[in-house]
C-alpha positions as CSV (number, residue, x, y, z in Angstrom):
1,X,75.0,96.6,79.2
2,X,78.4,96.2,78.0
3,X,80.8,96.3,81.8
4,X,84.4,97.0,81.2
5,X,86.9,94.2,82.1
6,X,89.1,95.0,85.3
7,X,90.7,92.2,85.4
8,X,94.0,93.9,84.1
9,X,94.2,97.6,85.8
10,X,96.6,98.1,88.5
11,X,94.8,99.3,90.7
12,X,97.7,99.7,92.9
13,X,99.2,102.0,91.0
14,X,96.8,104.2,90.7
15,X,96.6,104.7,94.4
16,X,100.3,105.5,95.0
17,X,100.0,107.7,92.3
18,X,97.1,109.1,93.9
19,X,99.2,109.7,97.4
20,X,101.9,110.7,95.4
21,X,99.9,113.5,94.3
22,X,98.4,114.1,97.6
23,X,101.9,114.5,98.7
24,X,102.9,116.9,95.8
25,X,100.1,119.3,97.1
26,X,100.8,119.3,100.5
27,X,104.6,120.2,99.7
28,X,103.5,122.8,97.2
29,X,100.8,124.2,100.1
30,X,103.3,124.4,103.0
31,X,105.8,125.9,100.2
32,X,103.4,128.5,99.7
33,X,102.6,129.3,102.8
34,X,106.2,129.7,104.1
35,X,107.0,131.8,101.2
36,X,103.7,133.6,102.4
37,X,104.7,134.6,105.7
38,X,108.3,135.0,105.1
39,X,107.2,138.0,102.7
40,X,105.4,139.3,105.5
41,X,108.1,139.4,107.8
42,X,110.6,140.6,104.9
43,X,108.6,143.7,104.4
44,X,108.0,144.9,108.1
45,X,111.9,144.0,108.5
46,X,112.3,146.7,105.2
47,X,109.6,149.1,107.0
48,X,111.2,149.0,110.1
49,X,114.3,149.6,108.5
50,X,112.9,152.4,106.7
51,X,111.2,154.0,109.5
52,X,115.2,153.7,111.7
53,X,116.7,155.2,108.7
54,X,114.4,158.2,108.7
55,X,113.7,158.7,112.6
56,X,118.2,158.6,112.6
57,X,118.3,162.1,112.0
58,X,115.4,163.1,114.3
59,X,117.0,161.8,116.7
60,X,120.2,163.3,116.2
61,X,118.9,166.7,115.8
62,X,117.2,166.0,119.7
63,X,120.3,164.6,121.0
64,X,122.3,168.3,119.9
């Protein structure tokens, strides 16, 4: 059985690599989930909006 020689990998260099990557996810994740929830709070901000904008003239026509 023929074993590979390991004398010359950098072994090193493969695990900074590996946290690099590790890193790269976790950035990408939390990236995802803020752009996640800050496009759940953009569109009940535009409902809301929406629902102020159409109640306005309700509202006025109760006030008269």
């Amino acid at each position: 059985m023929n074993v590979p020689d390991l004398r010359n990998v950098d072994f090193e260099a493969y695990r900074r690599q590996a946290v690099e990557l590790r890193q790269q996810a976790m950035n990408d994740s939390i990236d995802h989930a803020t752009a996640w929830l800050r496009s759940l709070l953009g569109s009940r901000s535009r409902r809301a909006d929406a629902v102020t904008t159409r109640a306005a003239p309700t509202t006025a026509q109760f006030a008269a």
